[in-house]
VOGUBA-824556 format. One record per residue (C-alpha): residue number from 1; chain; x, y, z. Coordinates in steps of 0.02 Angstrom, whole numbers, padded with zeros to 5 digits. Layout:
! residues N
> num/chaine/east/north/up
> NUM/A/X/Y/Z
...
//
This chain:
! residues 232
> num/chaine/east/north/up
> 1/A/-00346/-00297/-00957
> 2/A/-00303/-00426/-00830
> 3/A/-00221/-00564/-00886
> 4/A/-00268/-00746/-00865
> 5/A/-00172/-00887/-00819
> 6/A/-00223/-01102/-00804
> 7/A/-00171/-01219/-00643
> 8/A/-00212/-01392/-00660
> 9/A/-00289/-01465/-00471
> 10/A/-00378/-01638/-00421
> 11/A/-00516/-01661/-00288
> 12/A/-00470/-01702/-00119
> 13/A/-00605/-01799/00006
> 14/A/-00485/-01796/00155
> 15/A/-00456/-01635/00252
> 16/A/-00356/-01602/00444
> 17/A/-00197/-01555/00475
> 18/A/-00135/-01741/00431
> 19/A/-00204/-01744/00273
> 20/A/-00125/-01593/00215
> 21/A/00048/-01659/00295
> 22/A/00026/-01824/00173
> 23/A/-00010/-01689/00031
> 24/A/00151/-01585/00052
> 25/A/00262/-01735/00069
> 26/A/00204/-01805/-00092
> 27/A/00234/-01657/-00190
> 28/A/00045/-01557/-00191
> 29/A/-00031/-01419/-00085
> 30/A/-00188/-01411/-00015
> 31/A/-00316/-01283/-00080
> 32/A/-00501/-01247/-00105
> 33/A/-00626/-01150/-00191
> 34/A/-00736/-01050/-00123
> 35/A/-00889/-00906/-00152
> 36/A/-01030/-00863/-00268
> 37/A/-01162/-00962/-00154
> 38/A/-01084/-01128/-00201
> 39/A/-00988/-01248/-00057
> 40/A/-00814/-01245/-00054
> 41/A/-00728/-01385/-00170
> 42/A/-00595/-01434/-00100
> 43/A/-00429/-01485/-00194
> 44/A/-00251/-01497/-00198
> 45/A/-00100/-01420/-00318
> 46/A/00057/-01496/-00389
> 47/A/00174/-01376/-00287
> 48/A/00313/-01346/-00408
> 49/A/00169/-01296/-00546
> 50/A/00092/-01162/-00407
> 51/A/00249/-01089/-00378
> 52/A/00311/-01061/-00527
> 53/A/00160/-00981/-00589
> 54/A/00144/-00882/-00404
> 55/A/00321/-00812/-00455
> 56/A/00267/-00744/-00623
> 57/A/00100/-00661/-00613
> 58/A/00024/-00539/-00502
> 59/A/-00089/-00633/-00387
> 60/A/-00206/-00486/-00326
> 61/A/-00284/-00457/-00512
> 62/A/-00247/-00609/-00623
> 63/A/-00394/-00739/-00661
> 64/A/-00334/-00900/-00624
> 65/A/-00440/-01039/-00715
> 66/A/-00401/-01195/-00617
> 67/A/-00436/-01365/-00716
> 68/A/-00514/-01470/-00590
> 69/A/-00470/-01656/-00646
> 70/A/-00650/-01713/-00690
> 71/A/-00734/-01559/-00699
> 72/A/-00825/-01521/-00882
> 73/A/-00748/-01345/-00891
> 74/A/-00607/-01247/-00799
> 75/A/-00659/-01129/-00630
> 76/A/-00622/-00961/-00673
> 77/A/-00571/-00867/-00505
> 78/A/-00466/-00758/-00392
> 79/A/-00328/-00799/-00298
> 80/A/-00386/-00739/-00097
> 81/A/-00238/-00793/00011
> 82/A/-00088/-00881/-00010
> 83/A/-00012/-00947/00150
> 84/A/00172/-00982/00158
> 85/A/00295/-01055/00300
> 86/A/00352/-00940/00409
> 87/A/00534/-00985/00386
> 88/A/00557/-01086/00203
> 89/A/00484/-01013/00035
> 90/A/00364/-01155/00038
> 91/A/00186/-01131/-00018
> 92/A/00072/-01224/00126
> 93/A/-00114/-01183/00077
> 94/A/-00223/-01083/-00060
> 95/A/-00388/-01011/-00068
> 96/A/-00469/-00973/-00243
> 97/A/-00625/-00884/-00244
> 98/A/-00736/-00913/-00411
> 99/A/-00800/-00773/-00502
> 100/A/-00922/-00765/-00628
> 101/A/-00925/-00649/-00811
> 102/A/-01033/-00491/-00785
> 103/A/-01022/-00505/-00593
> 104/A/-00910/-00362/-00508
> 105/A/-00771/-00410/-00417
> 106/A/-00646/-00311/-00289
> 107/A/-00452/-00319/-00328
> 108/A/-00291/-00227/-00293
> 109/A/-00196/-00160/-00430
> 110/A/-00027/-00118/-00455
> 111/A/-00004/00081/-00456
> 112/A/00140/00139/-00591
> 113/A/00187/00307/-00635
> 114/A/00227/00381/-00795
> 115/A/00348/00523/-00823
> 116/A/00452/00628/-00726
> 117/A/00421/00764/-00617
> 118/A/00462/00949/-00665
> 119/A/00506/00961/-00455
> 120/A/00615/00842/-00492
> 121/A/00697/00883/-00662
> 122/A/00710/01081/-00617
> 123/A/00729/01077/-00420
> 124/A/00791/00925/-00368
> 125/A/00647/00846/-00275
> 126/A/00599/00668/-00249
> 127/A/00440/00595/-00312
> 128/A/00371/00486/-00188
> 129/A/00224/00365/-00222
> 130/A/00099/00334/-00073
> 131/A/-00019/00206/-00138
> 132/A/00072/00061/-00219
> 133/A/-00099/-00049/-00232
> 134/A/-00266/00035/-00271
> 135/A/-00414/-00065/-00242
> 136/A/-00537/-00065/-00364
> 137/A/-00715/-00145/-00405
> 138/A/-00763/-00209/-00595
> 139/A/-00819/-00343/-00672
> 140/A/-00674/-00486/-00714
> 141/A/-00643/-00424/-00903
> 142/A/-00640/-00261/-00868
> 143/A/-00488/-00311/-00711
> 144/A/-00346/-00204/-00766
> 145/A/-00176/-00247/-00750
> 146/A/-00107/-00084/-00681
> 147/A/-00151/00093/-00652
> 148/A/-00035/00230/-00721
> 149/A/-00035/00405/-00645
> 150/A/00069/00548/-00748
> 151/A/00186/00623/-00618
> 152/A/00287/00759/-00755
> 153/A/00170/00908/-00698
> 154/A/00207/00876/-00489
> 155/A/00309/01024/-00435
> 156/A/00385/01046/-00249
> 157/A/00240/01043/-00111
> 158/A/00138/00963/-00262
> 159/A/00016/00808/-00272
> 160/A/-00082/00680/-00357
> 161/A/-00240/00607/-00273
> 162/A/-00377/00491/-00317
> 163/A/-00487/00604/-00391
> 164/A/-00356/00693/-00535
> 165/A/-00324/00538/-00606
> 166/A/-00428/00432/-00764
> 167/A/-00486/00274/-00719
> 168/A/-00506/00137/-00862
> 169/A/-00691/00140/-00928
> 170/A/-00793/-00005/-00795
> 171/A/-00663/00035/-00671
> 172/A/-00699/00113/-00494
> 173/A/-00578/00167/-00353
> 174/A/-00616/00095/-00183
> 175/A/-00542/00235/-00060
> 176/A/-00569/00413/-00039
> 177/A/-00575/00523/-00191
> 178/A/-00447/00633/-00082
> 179/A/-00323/00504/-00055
> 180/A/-00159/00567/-00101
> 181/A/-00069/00443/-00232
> 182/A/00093/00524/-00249
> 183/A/00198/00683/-00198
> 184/A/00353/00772/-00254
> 185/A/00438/00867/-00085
> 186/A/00641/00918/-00069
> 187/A/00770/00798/00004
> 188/A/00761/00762/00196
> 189/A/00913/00831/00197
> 190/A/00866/01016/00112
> 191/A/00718/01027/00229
> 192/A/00832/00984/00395
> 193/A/00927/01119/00340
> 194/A/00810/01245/00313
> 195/A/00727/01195/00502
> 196/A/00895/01236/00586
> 197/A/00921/01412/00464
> 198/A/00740/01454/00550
> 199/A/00790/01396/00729
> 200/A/00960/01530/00725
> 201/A/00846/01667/00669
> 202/A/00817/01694/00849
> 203/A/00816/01860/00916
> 204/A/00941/01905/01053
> 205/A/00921/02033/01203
> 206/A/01123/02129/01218
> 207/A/01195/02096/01364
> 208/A/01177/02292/01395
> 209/A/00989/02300/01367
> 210/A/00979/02134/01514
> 211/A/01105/02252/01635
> 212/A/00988/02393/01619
> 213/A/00825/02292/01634
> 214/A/00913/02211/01792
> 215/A/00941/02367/01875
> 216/A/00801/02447/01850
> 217/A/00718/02288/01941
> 218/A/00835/02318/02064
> 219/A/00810/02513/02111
> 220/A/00612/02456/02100
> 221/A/00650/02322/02235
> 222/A/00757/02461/02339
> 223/A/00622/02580/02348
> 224/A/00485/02442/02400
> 225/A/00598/02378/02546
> 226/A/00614/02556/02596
> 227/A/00425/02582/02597
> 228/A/00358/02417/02698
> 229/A/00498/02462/02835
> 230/A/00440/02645/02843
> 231/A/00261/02560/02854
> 232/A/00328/02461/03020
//
């Protein structure tokens, strides 16, 4: 299962672009909570606390329960969007969106493979994994933290798609059943060189065989000269 982590927050009252400014010089980051029919409550982070704990979990499936300073219990939610500066590893702005136990949610989750391929063991293919994130719909305690596809039957040309693989019990894949999670194909390199083997297995007319085909044109072309001038 997912696992859960705690950020501490207070309430904010003052919003706008100067606000925020006052915020991030003083050490906090601006951020709100949002969804379930409720308004948003807006609040603000201590910024070295957010970014450590952005830096150690995986933000698209963990429950964050943020104690709001004055609140009776802590907000379990997701984290939606975190906005960063464009140029410095600084953390401008979150969004949290509150969830509630029984009520399905939709989450990416980390795609990991387990063994290795018998392409790749025996003929000297490379795996390669398409879909890094699946996104998937369940209910909060039933978020898992990763989904792990077996890749040790994939031979060369062979492939792995939504609908081969297990998910956890609660658990339900949000793209196409035919989606193709992983492949195992040869090196770039092998197929180049089989593509220029096929492109020399040209055939090639003799140079005798295009002498005779060019004067046989040309005793056709004598005799039809012949005939028009006969015809004048």
């Amino acid at each position: 299962m997912s696992m859960n982590a705690t950020l501490s927050a207070e309430k904010r009252t003052e919003s706008g672009k100067g606000a925020a400014r006052q915020l991030r010089a003083a050490g906090r980051i601006p951020a709100i909570l949002y969804g379930q029919g409720d308004e948003g409550l807006s609040v603000s982070l201590d910024a070295h606390e957010a970014d450590l704990l952005f830096h150690r979990i995986s933000v698209e499936n963990t429950i964050v329960n943020v104690e709001v300073a004055g609140e009776k219990a802590p907000i379990p939610t997701l984290v939606r969007e975190v906005q960063t500066h464009p140029f410095k590893a600084h953390i401008l702005h979150v969004d949290f969106y509150r969830i509630q136990a029984g009520v399905e949610v939709e989450v990416e989750v980390p795609v990991n493979v387990e063994g290795t391929p018998v392409g790749v063991k025996d003929s000297g293919g490379v795996l390669q994994l398409v879909v890094h994130d699946l996104p998937v719909a369940c209910i909060p305690s039933k978020i898992p933290d990763q989904i792990v596809i077996d890749v040790s039957g994939l031979d060369i040309g062979d492939a792995l798609h939504v609908y081969d693989i297990e998910m956890p019990e609660g658990v339900r894949a949000l793209i196409d059943e035919d989606r193709t999670l992983a492949t195992v194909n040869l090196p770039r390199q092998e197929v180049e060189e089989e593509e220029e083997g096929d492109e020399m297995d040209v055939e090639v007319i003799g140079e005798g065989e295009e002498a005779a085909e060019g004067e046989a044109a040309d005793g056709d072309g004598g005799e039809g000269a012949e005939d028009d001038a006969s015809d004048d």
